[in-house]
VEXDREN-2710 file (C-alpha; in Angstrom, 1 decimal):
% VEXDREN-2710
k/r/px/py/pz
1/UNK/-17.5/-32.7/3.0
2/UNK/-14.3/-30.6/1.5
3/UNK/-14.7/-28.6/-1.4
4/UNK/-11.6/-29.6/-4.5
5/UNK/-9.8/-27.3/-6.3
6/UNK/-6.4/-28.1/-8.4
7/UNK/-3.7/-25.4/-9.2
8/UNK/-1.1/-26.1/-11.8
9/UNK/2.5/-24.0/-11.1
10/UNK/5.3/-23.8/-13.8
11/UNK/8.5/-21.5/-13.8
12/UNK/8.3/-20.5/-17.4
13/UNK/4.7/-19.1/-16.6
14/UNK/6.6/-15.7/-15.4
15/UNK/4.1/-12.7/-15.5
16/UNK/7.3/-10.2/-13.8
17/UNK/10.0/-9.9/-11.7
18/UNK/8.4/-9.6/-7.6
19/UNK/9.0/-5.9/-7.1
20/UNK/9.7/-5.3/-3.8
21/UNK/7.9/-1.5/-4.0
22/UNK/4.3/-3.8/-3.7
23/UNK/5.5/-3.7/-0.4
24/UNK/5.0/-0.3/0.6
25/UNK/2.8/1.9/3.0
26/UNK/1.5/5.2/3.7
27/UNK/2.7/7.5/6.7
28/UNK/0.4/10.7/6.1
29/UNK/-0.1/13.6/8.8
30/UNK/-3.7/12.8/9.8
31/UNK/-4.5/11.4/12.9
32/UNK/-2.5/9.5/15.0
33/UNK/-0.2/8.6/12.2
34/UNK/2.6/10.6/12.8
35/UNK/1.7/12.0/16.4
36/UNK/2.1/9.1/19.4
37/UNK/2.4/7.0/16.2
38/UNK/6.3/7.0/14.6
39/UNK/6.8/10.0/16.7
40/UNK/6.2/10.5/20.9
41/UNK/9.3/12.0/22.3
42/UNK/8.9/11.0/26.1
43/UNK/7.5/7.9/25.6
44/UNK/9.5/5.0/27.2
45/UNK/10.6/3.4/23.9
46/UNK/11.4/6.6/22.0
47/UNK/14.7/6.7/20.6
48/UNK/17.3/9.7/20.8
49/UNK/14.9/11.8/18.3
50/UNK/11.7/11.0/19.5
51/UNK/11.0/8.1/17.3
52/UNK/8.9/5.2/18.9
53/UNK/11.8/2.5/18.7
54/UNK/8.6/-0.2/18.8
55/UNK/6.5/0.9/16.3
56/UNK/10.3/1.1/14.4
57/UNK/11.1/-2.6/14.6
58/UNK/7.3/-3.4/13.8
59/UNK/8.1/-1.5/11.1
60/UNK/11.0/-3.2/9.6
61/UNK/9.3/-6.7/10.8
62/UNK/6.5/-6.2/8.4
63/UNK/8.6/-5.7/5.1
64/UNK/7.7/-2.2/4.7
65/UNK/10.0/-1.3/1.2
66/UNK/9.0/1.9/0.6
67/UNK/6.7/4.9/1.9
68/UNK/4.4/7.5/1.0
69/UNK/4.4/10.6/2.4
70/UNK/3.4/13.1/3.6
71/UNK/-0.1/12.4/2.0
72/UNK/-3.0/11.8/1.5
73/UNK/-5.4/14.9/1.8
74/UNK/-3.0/16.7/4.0
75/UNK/-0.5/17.1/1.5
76/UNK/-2.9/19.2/-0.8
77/UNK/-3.2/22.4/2.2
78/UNK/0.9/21.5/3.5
79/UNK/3.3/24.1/3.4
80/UNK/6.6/21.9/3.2
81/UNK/8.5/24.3/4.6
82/UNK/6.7/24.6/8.2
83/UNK/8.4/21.4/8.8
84/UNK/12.2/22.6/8.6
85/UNK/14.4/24.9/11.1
86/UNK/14.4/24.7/14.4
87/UNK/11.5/23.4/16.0
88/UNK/10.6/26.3/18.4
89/UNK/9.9/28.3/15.4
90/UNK/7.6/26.5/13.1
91/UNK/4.5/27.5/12.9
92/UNK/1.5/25.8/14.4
93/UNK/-1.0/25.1/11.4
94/UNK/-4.8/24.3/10.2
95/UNK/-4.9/20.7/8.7
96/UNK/-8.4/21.5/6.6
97/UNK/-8.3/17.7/5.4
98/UNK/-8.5/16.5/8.8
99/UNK/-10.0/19.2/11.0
100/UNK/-6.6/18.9/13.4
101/UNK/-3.6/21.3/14.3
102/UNK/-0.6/20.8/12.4
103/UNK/2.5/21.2/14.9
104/UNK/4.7/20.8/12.1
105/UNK/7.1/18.9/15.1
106/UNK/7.7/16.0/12.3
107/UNK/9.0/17.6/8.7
108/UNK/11.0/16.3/5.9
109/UNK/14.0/16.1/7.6
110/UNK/12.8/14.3/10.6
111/UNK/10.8/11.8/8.3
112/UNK/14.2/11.3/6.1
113/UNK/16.0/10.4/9.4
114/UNK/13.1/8.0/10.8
115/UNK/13.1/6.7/6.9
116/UNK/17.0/5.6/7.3
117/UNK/16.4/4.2/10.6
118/UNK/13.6/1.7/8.9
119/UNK/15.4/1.2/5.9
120/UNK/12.4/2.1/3.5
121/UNK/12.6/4.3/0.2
122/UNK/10.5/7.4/0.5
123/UNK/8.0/8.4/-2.1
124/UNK/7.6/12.3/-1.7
125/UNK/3.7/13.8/-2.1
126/UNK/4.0/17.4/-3.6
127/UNK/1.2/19.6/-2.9
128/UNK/-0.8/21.0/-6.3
129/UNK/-3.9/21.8/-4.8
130/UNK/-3.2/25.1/-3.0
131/UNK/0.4/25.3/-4.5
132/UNK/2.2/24.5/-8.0
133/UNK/5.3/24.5/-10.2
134/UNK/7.4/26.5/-7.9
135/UNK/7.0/24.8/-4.5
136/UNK/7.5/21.3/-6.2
137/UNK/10.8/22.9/-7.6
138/UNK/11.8/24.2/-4.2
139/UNK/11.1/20.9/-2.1
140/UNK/13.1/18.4/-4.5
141/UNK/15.7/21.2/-4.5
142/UNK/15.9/21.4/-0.3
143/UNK/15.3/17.7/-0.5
144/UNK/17.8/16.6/-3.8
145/UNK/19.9/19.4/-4.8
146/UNK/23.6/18.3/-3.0
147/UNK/25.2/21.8/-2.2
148/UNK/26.0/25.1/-3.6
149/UNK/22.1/26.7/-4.0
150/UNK/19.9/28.0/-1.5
151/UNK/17.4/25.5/-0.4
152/UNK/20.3/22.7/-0.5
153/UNK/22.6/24.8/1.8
154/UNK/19.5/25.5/3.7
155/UNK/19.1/21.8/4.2
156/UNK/22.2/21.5/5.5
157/UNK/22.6/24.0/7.9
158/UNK/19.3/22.1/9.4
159/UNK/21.3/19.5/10.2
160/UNK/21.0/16.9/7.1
161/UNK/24.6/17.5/4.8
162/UNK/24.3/14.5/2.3
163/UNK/20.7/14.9/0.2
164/UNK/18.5/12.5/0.2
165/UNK/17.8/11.1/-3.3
166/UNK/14.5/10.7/-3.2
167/UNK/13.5/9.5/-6.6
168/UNK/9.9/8.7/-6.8
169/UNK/7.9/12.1/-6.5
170/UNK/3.7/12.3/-6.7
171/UNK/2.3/15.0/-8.3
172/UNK/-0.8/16.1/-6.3
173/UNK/-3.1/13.4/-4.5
174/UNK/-7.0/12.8/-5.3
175/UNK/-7.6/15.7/-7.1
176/UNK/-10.5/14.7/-9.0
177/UNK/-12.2/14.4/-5.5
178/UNK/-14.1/17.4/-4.5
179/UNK/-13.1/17.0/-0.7
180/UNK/-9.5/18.5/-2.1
181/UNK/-7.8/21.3/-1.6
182/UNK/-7.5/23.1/-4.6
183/UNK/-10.1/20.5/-6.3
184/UNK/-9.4/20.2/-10.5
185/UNK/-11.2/18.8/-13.3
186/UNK/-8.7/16.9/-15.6
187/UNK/-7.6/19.2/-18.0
188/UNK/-6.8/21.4/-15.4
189/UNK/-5.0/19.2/-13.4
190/UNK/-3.5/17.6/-16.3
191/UNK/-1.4/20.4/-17.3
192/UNK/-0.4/21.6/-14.1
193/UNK/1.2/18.1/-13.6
194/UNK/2.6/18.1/-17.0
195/UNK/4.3/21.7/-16.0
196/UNK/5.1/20.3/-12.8
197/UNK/6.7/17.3/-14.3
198/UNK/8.6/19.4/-17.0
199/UNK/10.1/21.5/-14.5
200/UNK/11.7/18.6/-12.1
201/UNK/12.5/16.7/-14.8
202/UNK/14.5/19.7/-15.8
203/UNK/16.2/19.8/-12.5
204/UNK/16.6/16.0/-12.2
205/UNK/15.7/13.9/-15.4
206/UNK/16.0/11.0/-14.3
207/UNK/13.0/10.9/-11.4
208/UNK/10.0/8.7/-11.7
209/UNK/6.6/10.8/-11.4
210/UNK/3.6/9.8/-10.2
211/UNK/0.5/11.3/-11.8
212/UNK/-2.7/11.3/-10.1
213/UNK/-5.3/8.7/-11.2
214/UNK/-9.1/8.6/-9.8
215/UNK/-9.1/8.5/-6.0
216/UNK/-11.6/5.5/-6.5
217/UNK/-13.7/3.5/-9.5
218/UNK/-16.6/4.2/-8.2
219/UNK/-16.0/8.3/-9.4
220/UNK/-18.4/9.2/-11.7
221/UNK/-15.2/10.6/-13.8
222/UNK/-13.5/7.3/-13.6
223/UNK/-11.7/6.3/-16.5
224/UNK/-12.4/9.7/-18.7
225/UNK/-10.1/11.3/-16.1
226/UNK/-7.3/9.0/-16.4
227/UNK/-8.1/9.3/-20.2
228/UNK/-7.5/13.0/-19.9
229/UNK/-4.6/13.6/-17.5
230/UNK/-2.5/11.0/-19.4
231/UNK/-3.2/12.9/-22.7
232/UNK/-1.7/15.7/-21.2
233/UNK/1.3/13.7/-19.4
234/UNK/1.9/10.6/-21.3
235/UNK/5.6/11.2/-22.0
236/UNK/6.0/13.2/-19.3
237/UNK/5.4/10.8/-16.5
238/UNK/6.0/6.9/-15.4
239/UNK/2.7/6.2/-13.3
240/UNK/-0.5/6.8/-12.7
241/UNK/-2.0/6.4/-9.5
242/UNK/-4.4/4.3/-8.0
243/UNK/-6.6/4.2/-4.8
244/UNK/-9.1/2.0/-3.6
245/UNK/-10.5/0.6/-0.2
246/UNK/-12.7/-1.9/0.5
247/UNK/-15.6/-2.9/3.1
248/UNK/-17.9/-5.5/4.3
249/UNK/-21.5/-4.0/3.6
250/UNK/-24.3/-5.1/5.6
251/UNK/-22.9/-8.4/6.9
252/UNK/-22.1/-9.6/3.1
253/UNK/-19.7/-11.5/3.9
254/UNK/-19.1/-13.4/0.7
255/UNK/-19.0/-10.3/-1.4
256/UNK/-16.6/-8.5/1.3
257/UNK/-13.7/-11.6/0.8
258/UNK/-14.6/-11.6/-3.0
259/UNK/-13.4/-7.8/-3.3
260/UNK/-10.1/-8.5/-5.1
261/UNK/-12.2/-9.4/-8.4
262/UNK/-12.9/-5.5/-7.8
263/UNK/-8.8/-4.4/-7.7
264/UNK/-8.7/-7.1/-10.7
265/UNK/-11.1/-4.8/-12.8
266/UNK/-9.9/-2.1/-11.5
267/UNK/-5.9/-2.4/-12.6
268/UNK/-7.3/-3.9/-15.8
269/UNK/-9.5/-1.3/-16.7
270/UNK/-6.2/1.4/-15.8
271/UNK/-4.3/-0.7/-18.2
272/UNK/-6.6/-0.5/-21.1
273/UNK/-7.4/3.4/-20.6
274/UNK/-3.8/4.1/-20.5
275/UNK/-2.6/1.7/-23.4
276/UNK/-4.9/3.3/-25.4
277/UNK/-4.3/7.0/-24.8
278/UNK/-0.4/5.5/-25.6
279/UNK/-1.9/3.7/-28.7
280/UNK/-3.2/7.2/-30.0
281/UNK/-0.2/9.1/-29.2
282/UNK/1.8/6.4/-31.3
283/UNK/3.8/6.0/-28.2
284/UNK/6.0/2.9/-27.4
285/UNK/6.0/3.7/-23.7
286/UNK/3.6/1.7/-20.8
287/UNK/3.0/3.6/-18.0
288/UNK/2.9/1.8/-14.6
289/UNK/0.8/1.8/-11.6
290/UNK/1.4/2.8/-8.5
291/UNK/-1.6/1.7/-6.2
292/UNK/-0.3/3.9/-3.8
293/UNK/-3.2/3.9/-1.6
294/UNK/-5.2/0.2/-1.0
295/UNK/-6.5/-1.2/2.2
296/UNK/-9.9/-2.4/4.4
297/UNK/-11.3/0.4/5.5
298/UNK/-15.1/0.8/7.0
299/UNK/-15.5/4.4/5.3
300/UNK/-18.9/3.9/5.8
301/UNK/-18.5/4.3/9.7
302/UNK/-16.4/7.4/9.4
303/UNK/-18.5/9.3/6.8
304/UNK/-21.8/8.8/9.5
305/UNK/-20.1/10.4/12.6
306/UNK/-20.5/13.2/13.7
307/UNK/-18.5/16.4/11.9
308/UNK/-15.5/17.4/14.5
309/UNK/-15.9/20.7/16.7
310/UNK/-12.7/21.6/18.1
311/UNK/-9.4/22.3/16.6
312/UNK/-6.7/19.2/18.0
313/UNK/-3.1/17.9/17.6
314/UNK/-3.3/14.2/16.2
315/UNK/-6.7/13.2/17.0
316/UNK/-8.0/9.7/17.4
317/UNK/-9.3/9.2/13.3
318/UNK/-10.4/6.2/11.7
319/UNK/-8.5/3.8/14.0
320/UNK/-10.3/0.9/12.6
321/UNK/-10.0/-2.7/14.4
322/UNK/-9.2/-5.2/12.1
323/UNK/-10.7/-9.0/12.5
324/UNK/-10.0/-12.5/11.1
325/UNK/-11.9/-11.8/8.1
326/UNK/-10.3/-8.5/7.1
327/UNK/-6.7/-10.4/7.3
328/UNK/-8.0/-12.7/4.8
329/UNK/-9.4/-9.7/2.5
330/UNK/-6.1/-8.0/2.9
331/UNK/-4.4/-11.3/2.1
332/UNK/-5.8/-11.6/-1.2
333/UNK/-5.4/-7.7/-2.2
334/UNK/-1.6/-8.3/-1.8
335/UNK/-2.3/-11.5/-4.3
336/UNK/-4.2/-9.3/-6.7
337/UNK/-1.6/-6.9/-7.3
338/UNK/1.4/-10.0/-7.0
339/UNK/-0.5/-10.8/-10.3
340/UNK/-0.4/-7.6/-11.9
341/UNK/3.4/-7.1/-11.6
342/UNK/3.9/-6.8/-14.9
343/UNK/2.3/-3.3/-14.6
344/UNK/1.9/-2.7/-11.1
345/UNK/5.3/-2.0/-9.7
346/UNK/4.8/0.0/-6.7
347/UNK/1.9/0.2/-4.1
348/UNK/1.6/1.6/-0.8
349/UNK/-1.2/0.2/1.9
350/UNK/-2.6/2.7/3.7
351/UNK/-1.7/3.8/6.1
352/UNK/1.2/2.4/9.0
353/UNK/0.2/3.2/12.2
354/UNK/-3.2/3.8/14.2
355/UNK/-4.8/4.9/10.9
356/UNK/-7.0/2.3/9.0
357/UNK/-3.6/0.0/9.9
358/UNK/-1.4/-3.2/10.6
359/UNK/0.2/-1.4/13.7
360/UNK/-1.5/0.1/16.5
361/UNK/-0.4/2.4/19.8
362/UNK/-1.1/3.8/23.1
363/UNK/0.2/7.0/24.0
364/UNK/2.8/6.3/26.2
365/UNK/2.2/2.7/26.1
366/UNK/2.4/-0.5/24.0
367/UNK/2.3/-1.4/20.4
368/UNK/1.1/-4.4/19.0
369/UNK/0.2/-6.2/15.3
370/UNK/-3.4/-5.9/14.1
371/UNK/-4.5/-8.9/12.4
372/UNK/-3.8/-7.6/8.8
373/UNK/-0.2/-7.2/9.4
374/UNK/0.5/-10.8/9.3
375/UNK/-0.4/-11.7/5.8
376/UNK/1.3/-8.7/4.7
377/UNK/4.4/-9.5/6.7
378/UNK/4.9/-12.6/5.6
379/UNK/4.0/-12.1/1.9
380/UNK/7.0/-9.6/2.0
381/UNK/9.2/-12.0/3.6
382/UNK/8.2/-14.6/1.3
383/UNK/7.6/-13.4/-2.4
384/UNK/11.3/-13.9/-4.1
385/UNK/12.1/-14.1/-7.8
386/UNK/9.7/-13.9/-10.3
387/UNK/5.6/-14.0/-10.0
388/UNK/4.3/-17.1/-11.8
389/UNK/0.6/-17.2/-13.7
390/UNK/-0.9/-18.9/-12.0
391/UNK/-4.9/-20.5/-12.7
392/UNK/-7.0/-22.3/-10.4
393/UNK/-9.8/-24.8/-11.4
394/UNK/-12.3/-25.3/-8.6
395/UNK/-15.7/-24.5/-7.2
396/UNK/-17.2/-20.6/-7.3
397/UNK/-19.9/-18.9/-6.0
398/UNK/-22.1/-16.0/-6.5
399/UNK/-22.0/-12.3/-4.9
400/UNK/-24.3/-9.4/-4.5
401/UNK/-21.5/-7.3/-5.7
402/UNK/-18.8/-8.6/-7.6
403/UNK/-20.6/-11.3/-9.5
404/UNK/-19.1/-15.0/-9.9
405/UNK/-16.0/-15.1/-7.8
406/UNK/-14.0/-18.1/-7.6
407/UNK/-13.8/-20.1/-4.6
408/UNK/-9.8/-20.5/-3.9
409/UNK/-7.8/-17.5/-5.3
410/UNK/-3.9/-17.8/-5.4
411/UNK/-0.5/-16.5/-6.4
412/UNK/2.7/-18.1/-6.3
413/UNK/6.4/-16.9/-6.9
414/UNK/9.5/-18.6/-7.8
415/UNK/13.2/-17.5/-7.1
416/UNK/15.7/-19.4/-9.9
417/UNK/18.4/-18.0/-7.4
418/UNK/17.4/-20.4/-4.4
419/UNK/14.9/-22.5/-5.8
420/UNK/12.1/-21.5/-3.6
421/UNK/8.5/-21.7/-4.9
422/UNK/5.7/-19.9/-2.4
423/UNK/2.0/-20.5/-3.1
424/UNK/-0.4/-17.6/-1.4
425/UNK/-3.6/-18.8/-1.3
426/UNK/-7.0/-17.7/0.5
427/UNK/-10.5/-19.6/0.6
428/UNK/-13.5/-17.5/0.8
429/UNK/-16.0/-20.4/1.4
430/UNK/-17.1/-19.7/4.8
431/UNK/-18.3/-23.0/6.4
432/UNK/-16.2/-25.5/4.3
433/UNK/-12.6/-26.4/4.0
434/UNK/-10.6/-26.7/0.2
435/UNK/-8.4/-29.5/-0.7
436/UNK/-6.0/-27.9/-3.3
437/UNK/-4.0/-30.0/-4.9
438/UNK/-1.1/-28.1/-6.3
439/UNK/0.9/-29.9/-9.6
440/UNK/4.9/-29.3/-9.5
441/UNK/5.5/-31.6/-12.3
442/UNK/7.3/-28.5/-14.1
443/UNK/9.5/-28.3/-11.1
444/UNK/10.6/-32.0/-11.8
445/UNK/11.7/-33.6/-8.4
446/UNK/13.5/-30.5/-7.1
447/UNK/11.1/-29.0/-4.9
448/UNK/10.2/-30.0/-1.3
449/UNK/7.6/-29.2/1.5
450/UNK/9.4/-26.3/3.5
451/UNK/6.5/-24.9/5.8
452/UNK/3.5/-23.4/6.4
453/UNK/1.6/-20.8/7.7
454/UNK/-2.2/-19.9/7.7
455/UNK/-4.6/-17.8/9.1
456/UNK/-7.9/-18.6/10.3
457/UNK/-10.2/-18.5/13.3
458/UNK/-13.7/-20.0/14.5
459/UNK/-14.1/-16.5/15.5
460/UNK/-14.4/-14.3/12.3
461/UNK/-14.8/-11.3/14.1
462/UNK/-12.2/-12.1/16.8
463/UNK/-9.3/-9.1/16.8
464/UNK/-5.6/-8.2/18.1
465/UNK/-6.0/-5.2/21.5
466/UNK/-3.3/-4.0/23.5
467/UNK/-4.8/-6.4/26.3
468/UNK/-4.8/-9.3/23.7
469/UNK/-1.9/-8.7/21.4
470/UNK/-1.5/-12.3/19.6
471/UNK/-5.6/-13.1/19.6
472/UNK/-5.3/-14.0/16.3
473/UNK/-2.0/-14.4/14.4
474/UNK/-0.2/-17.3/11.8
475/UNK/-0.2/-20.8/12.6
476/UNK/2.9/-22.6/11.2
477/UNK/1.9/-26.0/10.6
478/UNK/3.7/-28.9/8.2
479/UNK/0.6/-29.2/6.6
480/UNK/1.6/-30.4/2.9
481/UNK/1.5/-34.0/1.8
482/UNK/3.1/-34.7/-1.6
483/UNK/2.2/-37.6/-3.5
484/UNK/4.3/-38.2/-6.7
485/UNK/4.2/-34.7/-8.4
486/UNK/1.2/-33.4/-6.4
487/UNK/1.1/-31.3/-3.2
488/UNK/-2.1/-31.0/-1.0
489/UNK/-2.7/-28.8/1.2
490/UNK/-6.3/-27.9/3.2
491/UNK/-7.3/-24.5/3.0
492/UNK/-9.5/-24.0/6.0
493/UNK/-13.1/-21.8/5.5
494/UNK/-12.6/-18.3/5.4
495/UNK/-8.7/-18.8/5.2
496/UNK/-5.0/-17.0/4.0
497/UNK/-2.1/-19.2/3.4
498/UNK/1.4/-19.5/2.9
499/UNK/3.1/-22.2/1.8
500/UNK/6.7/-22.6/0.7
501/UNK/8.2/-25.4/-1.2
502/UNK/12.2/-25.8/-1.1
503/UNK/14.6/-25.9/-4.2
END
């Protein structure tokens, strides 16, 4: 028998404008990212600068707004400035974060070109573990400085004459993790940041800066750090970071599709640690999130392998194979932060290509979707207008590791431009299907069944290969029947949908 559930939707219920920087990812120099990734000059689809023109229109097919880059760990050991001037005369580097060679082939200016080409906004990583004030100063002014200094005039005698107006700049990546370069405790990192911030704000006030929160919640500093770091950048800064990534544990299923209560908690507890450090400096401000790194990844597997012996360029790392299941998880992540929009306003899954991500390659061969990139695809193309609350009344179950988690967990959005309304849904019961009835009575008569899509599989574990490309991908189905003011739709087990209603 079907499990119930009922989900009432109402367009003055706005919780914040859909920004479209929830939409973002993570190109970071480790692994295959870069390397036979966005980049394989040679390769029988690259483009006139070496750019993979299929992993390109992957990339504009799956919504990608804005990215991060160019970490991650390898940010906090990168000297920018191996990556500029003419190739045959960069040097070849150590990547410490990754165990790997560093060709430096790909650099700021070939990343700003490949950028344009995918019509995303960068979000520029500057390194304060091994370097500080000064190097931050010197990359936003080769990078944002139009003419007339040095570093600018630099820049365009490489080749690049307009700047590139990159406005959102990180300060540092997970340096509260003792795997990082140049590894601080708080204070210490806190007012390094707050010079660092001082400093570009100096050459460019109006910038947003991205302070770095705890590289997970499961740090034993959690919480006291962002505490800290925000006392000594509050008014300095606009976000503060977060990073989390999520696995199923010893075939727990039902606590693995639950994990979204965990980013819940997570971007509450952010909120209320940095409210109150505002609270206590009598400050009006909010600072934002930016949960600029977020994805399935089975971290478990790569911490057991074997340490690397040999010194490589772009090695085969973490090149996880995504199933049915980890769609579904990754489905209802993008709904937990389309519900925090009020304070999350940019995020970044992690990372594009071959590393823990939606797209995947072949040297000199094909590319092709993993299952995750459809429900992030089409939440992009979908989610218009504002993000409604939304509040669903229906069965729940119990988990090892998250506690009570509801059943059927949803988000919808409205655009008062068009009319649309979209419901994103997922059902986490793993045997039965969900009968959600959705009430539009707010909407009045003016909304309409318009499509859609689901995914789901009697295979849970079944995944996307270069053999297999479309194993597992959306079904489009008219799958809505509307009875007065009530639309029903059947969530299948272990399920992400779509549905979109016309205005």
């Amino acid at each position: 028998m079907n499990l119930t559930a009922r989900i009432v939707l109402d367009p003055a219920a706005v919780v914040a404008p859909v920004n479209r920087r929830l939409f973002g990812t993570f190109v970071e120099h480790m692994g295959r990212c870069v390397y036979t990734g966005i980049y394989e000059p040679g390769h029988p689809r690259a483009d006139e600068d070496g750019f993979r023109a299929d992993v390109l229109a992957l990339t504009r097919e799956l919504g990608v707004t804005t990215v991060r880059y160019p970490g991650g760990n390898f940010v906090s050991g990168y000297r920018w400035e191996d990556g500029i001037g003419p190739r045959e005369l960069r040097p070849r580097r150590r990547d410490l974060a990754w165990h790997s060679i560093e060709p430096n082939e790909v650099g700021i200016d070939e990343f700003a070109k490949w950028a344009a080409k995918a019509d995303v906004e960068i979000m520029y990583a500057v390194n304060l573990g091994t370097r500080g004030v000064q190097e931050a100063l010197d990359v936003h002014e080769y990078c944002n400085q139009p003419a007339g200094t040095a570093l600018s005039d630099r820049r365009r005698a490489n080749g690049s004459e307009k700047p590139y107006g990159i406005s959102m700049w990180c300060l540092g990546n997970e340096l509260d993790g003792s795997w990082q370069l140049g590894h601080k405790n708080a204070r210490e990192y806190g007012r390094l940041a707050a010079a660092t911030a001082r400093a570009l704000r100096m050459a460019e006030p109006g910038l947003e800066l991205v302070a770095c929160g705890s590289s997970s919640s499961t740090m034993p500093t959690f919480g006291s750090w962002e505490a800290t770091v925000l006392e000594e950048t509050y008014d300095l800064v606009d976000y503060v970071s977060c990073h989390a990534y999520y696995e199923e544990y010893h075939g727990d299923l039902g606590s693995f599709l639950a994990c979204a209560n965990d980013m819940d908690h997570f971007i509450d507890s952010v909120v209320a640690t940095a409210d109150s450090v505002g609270a206590r400096l009598r400050s009006r401000k909010k600072i934002q999130l930016s949960f600029d790194e977020w994805n399935v990844w089975y971290l478990s597997r790569f911490q057991g392998g074997p340490p690397p012996t040999e010194w490589r360029v772009a090695p085969p790392v973490i090149e996880d194979e995504y199933n049915v299941a980890d769609a579904v998880v990754v489905g209802n992540l993008l709904i937990a932060l389309l519900r925090h929009s009020d304070r999350v306003t940019a995020a970044c899954q992690a990372q594009l290509v071959n590393v823990i991500a939606p797209i995947r390659t072949e040297p000199g061969g094909p590319a092709w979707r993993q299952t995750i990139f459809h429900p992030f695809a089409r939440t992009a193309a979908l989610a218009r207008g504002d993000v409604l609350r939304t509040a669903v009344d229906g069965p729940s179950y119990e988990t090892d590791r998250y506690g009570t988690a509801a059943t059927v967990d949803a988000v919808a959005t409205h655009d008062p431009a068009t009319g649309d309304l979209v419901l994103f849904a997922v059902n986490r019961d793993q045997t039965r299907s969900v009968e959600l009835a959705v009430d539009l009575r707010a909407f009045g008569d003016t909304v309409r069944p318009a499509g859609t899509w689901t995914l789901a599989d009697d295979d849970l574990r079944a995944v996307n290969t270069a053999a297999d490309p479309d194993r597992v991908t959306l079904r489009a189905a008219n799958a809505v029947t509307v009875d007065g003011d009530v639309a029903t739709l059947v969530l299948p087990p272990v399920s992400w949908t779509a549905a979109r209603f016309s205005g």
